[in-house]
C-alpha positions as CSV (number, residue, x, y, z in Angstrom):
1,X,-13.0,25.9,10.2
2,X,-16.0,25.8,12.3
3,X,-19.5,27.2,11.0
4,X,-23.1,27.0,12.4
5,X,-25.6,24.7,10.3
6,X,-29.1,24.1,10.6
7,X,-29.0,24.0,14.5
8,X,-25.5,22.2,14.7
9,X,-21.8,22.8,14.5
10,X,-19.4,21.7,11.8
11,X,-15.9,20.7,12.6
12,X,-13.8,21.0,9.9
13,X,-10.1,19.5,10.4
14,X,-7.8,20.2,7.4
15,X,-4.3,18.8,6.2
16,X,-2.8,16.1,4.5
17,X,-3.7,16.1,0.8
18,X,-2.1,18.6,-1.6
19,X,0.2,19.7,1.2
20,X,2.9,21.9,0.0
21,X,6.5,22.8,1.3
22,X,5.6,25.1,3.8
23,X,3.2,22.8,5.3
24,X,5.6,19.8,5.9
25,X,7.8,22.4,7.9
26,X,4.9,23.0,10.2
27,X,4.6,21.2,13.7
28,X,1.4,18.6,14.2
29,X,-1.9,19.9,15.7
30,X,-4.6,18.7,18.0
31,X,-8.3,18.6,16.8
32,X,-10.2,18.3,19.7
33,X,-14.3,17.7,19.2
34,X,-16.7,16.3,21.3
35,X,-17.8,13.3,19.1
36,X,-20.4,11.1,21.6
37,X,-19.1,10.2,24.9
38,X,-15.3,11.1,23.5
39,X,-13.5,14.4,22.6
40,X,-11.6,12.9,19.8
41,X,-7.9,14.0,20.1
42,X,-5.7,13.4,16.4
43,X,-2.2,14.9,15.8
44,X,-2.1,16.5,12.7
45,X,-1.0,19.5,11.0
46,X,-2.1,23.1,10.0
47,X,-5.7,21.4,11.4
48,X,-8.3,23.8,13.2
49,X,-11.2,22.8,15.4
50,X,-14.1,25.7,16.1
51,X,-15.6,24.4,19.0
52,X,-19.3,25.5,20.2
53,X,-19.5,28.0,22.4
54,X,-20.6,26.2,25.6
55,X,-17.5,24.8,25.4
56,X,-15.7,28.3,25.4
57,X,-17.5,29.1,28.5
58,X,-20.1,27.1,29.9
59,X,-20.5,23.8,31.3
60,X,-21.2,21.3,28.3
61,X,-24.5,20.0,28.8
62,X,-25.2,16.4,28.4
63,X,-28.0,17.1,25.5
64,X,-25.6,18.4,23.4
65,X,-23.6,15.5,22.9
66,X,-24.7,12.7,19.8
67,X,-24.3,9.7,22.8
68,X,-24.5,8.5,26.2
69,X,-22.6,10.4,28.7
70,X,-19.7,8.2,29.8
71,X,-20.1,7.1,33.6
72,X,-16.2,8.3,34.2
73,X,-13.5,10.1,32.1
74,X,-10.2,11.1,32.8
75,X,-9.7,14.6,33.6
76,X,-7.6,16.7,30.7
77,X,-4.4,18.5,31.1
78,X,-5.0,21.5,33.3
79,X,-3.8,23.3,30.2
80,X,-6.6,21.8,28.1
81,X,-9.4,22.8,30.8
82,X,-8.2,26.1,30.6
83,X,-8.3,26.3,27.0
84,X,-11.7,25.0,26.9
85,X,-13.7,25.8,29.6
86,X,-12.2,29.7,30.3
87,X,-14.6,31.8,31.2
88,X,-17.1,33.3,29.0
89,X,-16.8,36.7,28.8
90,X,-13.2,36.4,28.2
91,X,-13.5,33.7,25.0
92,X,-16.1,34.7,24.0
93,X,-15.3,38.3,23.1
94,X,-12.2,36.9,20.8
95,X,-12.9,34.9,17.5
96,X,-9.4,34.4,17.4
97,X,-8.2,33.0,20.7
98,X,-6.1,30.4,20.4
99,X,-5.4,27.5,23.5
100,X,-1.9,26.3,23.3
101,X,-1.0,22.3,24.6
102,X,2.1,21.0,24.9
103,X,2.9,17.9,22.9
104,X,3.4,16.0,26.7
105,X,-0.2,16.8,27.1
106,X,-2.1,15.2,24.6
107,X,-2.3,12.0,24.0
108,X,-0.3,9.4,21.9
109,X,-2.4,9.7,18.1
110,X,-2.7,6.3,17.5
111,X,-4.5,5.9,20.9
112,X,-7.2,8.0,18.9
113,X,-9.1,9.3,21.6
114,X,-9.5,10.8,25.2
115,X,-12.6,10.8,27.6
116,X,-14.8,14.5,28.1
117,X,-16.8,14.3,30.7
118,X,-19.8,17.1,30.1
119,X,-19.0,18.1,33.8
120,X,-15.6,18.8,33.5
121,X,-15.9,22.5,33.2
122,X,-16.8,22.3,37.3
123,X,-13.7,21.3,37.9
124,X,-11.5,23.2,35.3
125,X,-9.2,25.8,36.9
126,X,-10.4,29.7,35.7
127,X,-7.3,31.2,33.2
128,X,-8.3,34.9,32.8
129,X,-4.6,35.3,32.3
130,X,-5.2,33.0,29.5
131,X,-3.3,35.2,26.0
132,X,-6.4,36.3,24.0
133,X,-9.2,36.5,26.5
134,X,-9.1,40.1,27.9
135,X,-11.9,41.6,26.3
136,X,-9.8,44.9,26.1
137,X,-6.5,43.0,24.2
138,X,-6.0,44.2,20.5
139,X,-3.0,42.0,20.2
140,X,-3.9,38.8,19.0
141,X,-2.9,35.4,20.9
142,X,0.4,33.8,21.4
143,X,0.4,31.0,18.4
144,X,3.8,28.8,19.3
145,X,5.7,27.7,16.2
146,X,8.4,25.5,18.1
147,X,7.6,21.8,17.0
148,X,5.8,20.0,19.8
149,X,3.3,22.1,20.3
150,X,-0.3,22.2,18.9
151,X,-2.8,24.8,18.5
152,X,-6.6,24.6,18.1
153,X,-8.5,27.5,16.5
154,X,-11.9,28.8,19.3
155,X,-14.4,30.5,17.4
156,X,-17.2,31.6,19.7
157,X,-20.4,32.0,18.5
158,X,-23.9,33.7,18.8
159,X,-26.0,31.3,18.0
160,X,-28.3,29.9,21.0
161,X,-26.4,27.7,23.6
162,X,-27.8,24.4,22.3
163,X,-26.1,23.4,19.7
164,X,-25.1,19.6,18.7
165,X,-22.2,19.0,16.1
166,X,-23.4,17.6,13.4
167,X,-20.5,17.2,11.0
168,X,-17.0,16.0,11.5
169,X,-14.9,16.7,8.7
170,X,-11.4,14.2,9.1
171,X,-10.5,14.4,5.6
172,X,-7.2,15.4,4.6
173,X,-5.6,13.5,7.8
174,X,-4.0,10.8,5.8
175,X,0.1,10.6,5.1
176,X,0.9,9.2,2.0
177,X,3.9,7.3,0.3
178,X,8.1,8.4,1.6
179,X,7.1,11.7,3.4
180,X,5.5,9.7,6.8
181,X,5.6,12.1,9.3
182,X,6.9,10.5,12.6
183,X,4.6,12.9,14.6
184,X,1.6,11.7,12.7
185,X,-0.6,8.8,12.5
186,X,0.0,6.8,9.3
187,X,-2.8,6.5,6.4
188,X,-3.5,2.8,7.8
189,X,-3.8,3.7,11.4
190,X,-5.7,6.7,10.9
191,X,-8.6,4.9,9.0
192,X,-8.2,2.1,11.7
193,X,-8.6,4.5,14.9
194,X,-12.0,6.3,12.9
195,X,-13.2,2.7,12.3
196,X,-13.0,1.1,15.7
197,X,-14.2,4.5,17.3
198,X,-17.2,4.1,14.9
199,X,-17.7,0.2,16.1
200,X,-17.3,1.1,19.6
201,X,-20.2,3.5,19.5
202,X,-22.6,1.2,17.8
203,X,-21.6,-1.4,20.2
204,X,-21.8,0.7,23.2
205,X,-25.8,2.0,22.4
206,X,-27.4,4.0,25.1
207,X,-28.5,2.8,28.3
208,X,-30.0,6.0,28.9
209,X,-33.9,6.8,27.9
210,X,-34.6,10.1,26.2
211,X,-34.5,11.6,23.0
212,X,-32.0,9.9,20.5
213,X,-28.8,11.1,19.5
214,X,-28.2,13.7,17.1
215,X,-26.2,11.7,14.4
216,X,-22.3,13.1,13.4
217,X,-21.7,12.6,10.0
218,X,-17.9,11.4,10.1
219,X,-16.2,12.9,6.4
220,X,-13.3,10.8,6.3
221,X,-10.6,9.6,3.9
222,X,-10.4,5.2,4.4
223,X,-7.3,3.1,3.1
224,X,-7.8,-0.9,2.9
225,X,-5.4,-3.7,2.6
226,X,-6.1,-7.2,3.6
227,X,-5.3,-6.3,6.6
228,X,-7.7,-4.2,7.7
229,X,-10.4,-5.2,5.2
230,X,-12.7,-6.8,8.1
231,X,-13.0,-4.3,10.6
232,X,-13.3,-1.5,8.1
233,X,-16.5,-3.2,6.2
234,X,-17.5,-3.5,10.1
235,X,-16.9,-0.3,10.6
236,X,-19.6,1.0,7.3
237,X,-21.9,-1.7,8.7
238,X,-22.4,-0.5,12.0
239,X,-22.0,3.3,11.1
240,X,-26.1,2.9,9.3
241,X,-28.1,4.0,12.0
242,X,-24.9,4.7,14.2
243,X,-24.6,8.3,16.0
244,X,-21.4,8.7,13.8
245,X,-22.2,8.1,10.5
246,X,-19.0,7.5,8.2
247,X,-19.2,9.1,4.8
248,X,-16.4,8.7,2.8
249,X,-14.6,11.2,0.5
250,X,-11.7,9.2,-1.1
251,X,-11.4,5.7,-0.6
252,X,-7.8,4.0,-1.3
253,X,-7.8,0.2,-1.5
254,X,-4.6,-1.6,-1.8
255,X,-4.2,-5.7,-3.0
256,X,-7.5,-6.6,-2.1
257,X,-9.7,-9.6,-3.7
258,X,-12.1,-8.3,-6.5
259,X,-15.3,-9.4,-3.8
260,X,-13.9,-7.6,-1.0
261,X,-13.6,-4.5,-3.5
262,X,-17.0,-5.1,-4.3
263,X,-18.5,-5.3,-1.1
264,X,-16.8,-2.3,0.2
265,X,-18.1,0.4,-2.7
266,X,-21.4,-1.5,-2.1
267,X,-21.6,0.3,1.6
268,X,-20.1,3.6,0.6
269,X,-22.6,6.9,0.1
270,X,-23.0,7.2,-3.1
271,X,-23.1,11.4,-2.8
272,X,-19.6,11.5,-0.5
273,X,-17.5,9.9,-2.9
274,X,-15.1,11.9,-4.9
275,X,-11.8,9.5,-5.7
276,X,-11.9,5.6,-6.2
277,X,-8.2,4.3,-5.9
278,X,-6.9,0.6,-6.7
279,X,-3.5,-0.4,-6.5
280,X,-1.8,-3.9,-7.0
281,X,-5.2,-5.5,-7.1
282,X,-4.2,-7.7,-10.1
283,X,-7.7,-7.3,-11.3
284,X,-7.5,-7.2,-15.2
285,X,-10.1,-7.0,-17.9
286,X,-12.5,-9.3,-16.2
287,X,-11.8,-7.7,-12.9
288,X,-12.6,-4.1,-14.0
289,X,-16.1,-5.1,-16.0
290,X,-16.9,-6.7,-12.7
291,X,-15.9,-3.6,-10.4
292,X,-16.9,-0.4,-12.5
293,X,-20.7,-1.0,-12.6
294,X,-20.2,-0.8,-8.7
295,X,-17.7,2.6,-9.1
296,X,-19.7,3.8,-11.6
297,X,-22.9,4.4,-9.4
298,X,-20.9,7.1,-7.4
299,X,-21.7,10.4,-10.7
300,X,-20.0,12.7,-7.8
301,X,-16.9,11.1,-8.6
302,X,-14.0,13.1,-10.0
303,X,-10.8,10.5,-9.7
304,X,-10.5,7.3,-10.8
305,X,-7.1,5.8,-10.3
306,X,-6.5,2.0,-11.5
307,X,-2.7,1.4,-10.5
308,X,-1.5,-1.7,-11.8
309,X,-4.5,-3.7,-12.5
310,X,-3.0,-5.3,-14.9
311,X,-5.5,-4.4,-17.7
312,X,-4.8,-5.6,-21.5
313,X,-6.4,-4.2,-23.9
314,X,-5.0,-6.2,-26.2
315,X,-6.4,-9.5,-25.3
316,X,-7.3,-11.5,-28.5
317,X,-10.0,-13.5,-26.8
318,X,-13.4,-12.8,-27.2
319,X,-14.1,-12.7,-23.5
320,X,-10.9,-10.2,-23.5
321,X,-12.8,-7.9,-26.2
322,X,-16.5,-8.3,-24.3
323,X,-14.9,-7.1,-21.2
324,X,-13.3,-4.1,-22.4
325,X,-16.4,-3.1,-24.5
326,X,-18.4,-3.5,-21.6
327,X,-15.7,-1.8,-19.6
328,X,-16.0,1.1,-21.5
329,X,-19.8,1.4,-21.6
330,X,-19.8,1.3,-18.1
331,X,-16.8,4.8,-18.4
332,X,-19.3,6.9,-20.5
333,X,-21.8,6.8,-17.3
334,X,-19.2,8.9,-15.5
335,X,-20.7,12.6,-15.6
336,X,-18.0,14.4,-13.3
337,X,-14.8,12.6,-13.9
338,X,-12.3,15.0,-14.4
339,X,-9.1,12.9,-13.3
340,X,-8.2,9.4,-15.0
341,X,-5.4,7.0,-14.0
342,X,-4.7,3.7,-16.3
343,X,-1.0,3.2,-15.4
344,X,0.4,-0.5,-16.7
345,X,-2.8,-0.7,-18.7
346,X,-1.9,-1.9,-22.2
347,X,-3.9,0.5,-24.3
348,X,-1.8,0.1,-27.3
349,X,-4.1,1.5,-30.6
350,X,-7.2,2.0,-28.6
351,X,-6.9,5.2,-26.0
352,X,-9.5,6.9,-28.7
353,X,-12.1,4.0,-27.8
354,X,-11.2,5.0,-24.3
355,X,-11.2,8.8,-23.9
356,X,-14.7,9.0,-26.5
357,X,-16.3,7.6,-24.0
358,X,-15.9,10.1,-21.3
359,X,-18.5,13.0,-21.5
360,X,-16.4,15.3,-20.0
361,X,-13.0,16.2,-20.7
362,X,-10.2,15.1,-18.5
363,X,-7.9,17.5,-16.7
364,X,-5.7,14.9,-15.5
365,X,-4.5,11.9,-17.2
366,X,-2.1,9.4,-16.3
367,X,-0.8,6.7,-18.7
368,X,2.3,5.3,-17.4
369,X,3.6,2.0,-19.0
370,X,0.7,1.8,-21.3
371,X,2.5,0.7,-24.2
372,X,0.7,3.9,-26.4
373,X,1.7,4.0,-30.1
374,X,1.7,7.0,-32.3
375,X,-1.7,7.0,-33.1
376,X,-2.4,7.1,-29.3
377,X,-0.9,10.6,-29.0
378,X,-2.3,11.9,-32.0
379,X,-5.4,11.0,-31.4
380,X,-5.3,12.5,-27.4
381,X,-3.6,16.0,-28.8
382,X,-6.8,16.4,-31.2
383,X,-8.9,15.4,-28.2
384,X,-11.2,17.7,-26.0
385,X,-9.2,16.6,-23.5
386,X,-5.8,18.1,-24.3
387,X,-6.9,21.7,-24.2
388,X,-7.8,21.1,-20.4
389,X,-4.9,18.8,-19.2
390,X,-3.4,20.2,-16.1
391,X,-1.5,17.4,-15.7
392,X,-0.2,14.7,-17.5
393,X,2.1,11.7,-17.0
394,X,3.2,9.6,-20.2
395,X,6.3,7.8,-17.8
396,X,7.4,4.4,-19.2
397,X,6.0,5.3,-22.8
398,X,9.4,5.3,-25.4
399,X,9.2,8.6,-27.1
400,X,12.0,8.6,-28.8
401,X,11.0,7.4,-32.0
402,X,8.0,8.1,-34.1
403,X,6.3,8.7,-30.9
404,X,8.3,12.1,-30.7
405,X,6.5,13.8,-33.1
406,X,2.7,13.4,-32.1
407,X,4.0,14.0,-28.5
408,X,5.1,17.6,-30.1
409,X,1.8,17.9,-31.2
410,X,0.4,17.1,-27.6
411,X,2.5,19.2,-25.2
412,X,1.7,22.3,-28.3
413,X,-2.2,21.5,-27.4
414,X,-2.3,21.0,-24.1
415,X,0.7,24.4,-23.9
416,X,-1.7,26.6,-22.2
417,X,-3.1,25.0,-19.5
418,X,-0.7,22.3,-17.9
419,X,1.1,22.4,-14.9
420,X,2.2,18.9,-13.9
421,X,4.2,17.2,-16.8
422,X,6.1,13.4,-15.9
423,X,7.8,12.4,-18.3
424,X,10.3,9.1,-16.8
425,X,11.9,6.5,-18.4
426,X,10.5,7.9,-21.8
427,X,14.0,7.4,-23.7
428,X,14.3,10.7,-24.1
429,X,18.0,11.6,-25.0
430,X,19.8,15.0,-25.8
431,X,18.7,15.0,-29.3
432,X,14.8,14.5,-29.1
433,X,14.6,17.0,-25.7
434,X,16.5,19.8,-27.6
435,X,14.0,19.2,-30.9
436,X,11.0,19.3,-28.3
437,X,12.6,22.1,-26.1
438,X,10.9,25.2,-28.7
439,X,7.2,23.6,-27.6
440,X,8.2,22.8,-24.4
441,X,9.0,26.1,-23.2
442,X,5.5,27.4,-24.1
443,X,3.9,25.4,-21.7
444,X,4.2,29.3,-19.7
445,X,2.3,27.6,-16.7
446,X,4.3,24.3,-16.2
447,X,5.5,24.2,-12.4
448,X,6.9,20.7,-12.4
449,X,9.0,18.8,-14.8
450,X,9.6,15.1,-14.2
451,X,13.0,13.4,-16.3
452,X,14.3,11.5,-14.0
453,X,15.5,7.9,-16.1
454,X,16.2,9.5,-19.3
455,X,19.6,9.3,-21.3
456,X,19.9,12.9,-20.8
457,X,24.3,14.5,-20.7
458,X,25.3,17.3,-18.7
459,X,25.4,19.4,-21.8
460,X,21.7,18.6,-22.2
461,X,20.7,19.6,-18.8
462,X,22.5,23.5,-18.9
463,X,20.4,24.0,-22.4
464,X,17.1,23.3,-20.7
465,X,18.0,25.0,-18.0
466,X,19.4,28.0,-20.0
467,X,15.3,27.6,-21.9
468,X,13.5,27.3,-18.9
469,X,14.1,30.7,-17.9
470,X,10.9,32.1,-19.9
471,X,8.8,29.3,-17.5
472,X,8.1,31.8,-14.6
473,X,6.0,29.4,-12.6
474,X,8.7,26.5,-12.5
475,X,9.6,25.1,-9.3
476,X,10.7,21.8,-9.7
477,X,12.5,19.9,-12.3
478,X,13.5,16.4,-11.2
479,X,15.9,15.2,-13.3
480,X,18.5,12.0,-14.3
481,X,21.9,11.2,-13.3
482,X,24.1,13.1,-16.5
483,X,24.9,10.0,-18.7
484,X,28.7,11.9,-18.1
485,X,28.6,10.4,-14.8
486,X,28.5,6.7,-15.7
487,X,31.4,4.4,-16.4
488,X,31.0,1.9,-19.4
489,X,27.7,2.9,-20.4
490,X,26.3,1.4,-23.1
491,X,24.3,3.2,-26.1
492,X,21.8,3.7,-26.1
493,X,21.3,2.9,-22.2
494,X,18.4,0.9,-21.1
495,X,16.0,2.5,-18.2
496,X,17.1,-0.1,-15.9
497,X,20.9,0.3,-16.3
498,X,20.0,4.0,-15.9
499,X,18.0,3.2,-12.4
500,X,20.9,0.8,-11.3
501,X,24.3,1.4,-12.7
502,X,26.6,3.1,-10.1
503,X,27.9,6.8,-10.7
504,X,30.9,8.9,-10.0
505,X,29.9,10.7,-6.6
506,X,33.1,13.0,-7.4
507,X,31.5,13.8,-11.3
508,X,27.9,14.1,-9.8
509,X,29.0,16.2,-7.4
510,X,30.4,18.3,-10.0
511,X,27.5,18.8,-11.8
512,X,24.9,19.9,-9.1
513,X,27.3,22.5,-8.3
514,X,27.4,23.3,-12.0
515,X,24.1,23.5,-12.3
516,X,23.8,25.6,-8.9
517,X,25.8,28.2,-10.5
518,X,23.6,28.5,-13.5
519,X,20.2,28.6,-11.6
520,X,22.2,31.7,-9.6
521,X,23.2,33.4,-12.8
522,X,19.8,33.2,-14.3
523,X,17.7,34.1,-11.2
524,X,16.5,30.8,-10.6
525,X,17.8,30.1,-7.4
526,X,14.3,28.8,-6.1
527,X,13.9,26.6,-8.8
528,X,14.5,23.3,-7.1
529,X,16.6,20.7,-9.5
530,X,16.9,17.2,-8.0
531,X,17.5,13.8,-8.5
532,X,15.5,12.7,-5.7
533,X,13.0,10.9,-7.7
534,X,11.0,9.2,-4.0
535,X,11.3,12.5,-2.1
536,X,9.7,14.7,-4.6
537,X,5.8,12.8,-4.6
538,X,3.5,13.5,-7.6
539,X,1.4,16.5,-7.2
540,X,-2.6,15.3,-6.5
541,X,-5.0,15.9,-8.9
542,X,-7.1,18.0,-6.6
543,X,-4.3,20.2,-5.2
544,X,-3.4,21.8,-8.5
């Protein structure tokens, strides 16, 4: 949504993260916004652009664009010119008109951009037919659902004439993991089309003399691999001093050398940041005392995810004990952290070094495959942190065995406040879920329930299906193949005989009707129980 500040326009262009069911169903959506010499055109969807309102109505003029006006542009889609450039006292007199552009019209996402020329309201045909701009019309305008069309939001305004956007907010663009949208640009290409925009405008300068530029400050999400590494530090280079300033909110960076890391946070705004992310970076103990000086600079920061670094704990060397100390000294600088990810981070007999150092209490914590022992989970249910956990995800931790009591102890600390509960390839059979079904059940607010990998039967499945009936806000329960539906499974079954053995399609099938019937019985019918372990992705921290 679109709001006036300090002389200037904001742009604000939402989707992506935390998305829900009913926005995957949606159709993409143009953002249009005059960003410099370009009107920056990005599928996406359930995104709304308020646009100035010159450009409801009036000509744009040349001042109010941060840049150079370009010497020639291609002209938009009649459709487009209409939407933009109607006439005013018909836009202008509806906050909610709405300009409707076939999919044929725009163009192709990953091309990332299309030329405005500031004059092009000269030329644009006049649409007082256009739905919406009859100053007399109660009815609100047409807004198309059928896929293939997009819709951007008009928002006229009061405010004098001359105003220059000044923020560009991007984030929430970004696809991630199985669910790629076909109609949308992937996370990679998205952060590549913002970065070569932002290296094109530095590059281009202004040949023009007059008053410089009003900068755009560019909110975006960024995703790095090694393959895009160099034209995205590029990109944070030549966006200091640049009209479009790139301010990052969450910054994803994927198998990348410890110095490229390094230099990367080194260029970042230290008040944007709200996430750091590394995955597969193989960094370990000596990696992570090297990085999280740099990471822990940003005291906005609310998420810190370390996938797979590769982190032991354990490390009998002296140099392996210096780095974690100093690992954690550099954790209890974090003043906002409210979201922690260690996963594959041996923390066997020291989480309590860990989490003591944190001066906030967590209210998500992930420790998959972290090897935790007993202790561990008595220590973390005593913790501030359990009484805030909102989500949680012990996956790859055996809690079949002494574990299973202390984990009691957690889920009947953390009962009252968690919603997001992952719990795969914990070895958790028929016998230790029924003994932990009487705590499980008071987590009231639970609304997902991850299983999937555990030696769970068919019998074991209808009884926490029959309990789950007191959780009102359930929704989704992903759960394993019935150990019924093996052949020749040994006891008790491995996780990765589990993941790979074959099943009886005909026993399976079985089964999902059985269970179908008993979510109908109960009045659960929109309870959604699956198997579909890649379909169903995690729920993100800041969504809950």
């Amino acid at each position: 949504m679109g709001r006036p500040m300090g002389g200037g326009y904001v742009i604000a262009v939402r989707g992506g993260a935390g998305r829900g069911a009913a926005d995957r169903e949606a159709g993409p959506v143009a953002v249009v916004a005059a960003v410099g010499p370009v009107a920056s055109c990005l599928a996406r969807r359930h995104a709304h652009a308020c646009v100035p309102e010159h450009a409801a109505g009036a000509p744009v003029s040349a001042s109010c664009l941060p840049g150079p006006t370009p010497a020639a542009s291609r002209a938009l889609p009649p459709a487009v010119q209409g939407g933009l450039h109607g006439q005013e006292d018909c836009c202008a007199s509806r906050a909610g008109a709405h300009m409707a552009l076939p999919a044929a019209q725009l163009p192709a996402a990953a091309a990332g951009m299309c030329s405005l020329q500031p004059g092009l309201a000269a030329r644009a045909p006049q649409h007082r037919e256009h739905a919406g701009c009859d100053p007399g019309a109660d009815s609100p305008a047409p807004h198309p659902r059928d896929r293939g069309w997009h819709t951007a939001s008009l928002q006229p305004t009061r405010a004098p004439r001359k105003h220059a956007l000044r923020v560009l907010d991007m984030t929430g663009l970004l696809d991630d993991g199985v669910e790629q949208d076909p109609g949308t640009m992937s996370m990679w290409d998205c952060t590549a089309a913002v970065a070569r925009t932002c290296i094109a405008q530095q590059q281009g300068g202004t040949a023009d003399p007059g008053p410089a530029p009003i900068p755009v400050e560019v909110r975006v999400d960024l995703r790095v691999n090694r393959a895009s590494y160099s034209f995205l530090r590029e990109a944070l280079r030549s966006s200091v001093g640049s009209p479009l300033r790139l301010c990052c909110r969450d910054l994803r960076a994927e198998d990348l050398p410890m110095r490229n890391t390094v230099a990367l946070l080194q260029l970042l705004d230290a008040g944007c940041l709200r996430r750091v992310d590394l995955r597969f970076n193989n960094l370990g103990l000596r990696g992570l005392s090297v990085i999280i000086p740099h990471v822990a600079r940003f005291q906005h920061l609310a998420s810190l995810r370390l996938h797979y670094v590769h982190g032991d704990s354990r490390q009998p060397s002296v140099d392996g004990e210096d780095n974690f100390r100093y690992f954690l000294a550099q954790m209890g600088r974090f003043t906002c952290l409210r979201e922690l990810s260690m996963g594959s981070s041996l923390l066997s007999g020291r989480l309590d070094q860990l989490l003591s150092t944190l001066q906030s209490p967590l209210e998500s914590l992930e420790l998959a495959f972290c090897a935790l022992l007993p202790e561990d989970l008595r220590f973390l249910a005593r913790s501030p942190h359990a009484v805030h956990l909102k989500k949680l995800d012990l996956s790859g931790n055996d809690l079949s065995g002494s574990q299973l009591e202390p984990f009691q102890g957690l889920l009947q600390a953390a009962a009252a406040t968690l919603l997001h509960l992952e719990l795969t390839e914990c070895q958790l059979a028929d016998t230790q879920l029924l003994a932990t079904l009487p705590v499980l059940t008071r987590c009231t607010s639970l609304r997902y329930l991850g299983l999937y990998g555990n030696p769970l039967s068919m019998a074991g499945l209808k009884e926490l299906l029959r309990d789950s009936v007191v959780q009102a806000e359930l929704r989704t329960v992903v759960h394993p193949f019935p150990v019924d539906c093996y052949e020749g499974l040994p006891w008790p079954p491995p996780a990765s005989v589990l993941l790979e053995a074959s099943i009886n399609e005909e026993k399976f099938a079985r089964v999902e009707a059985e269970l179908h019937q008993l979510l109908l019985a109960s009045g659960r019918a929109h309870v959604l129980w699956t198997t579909d372990i890649y379909g169903r992705l995690a729920a993100d921290y800041f969504s809950l």
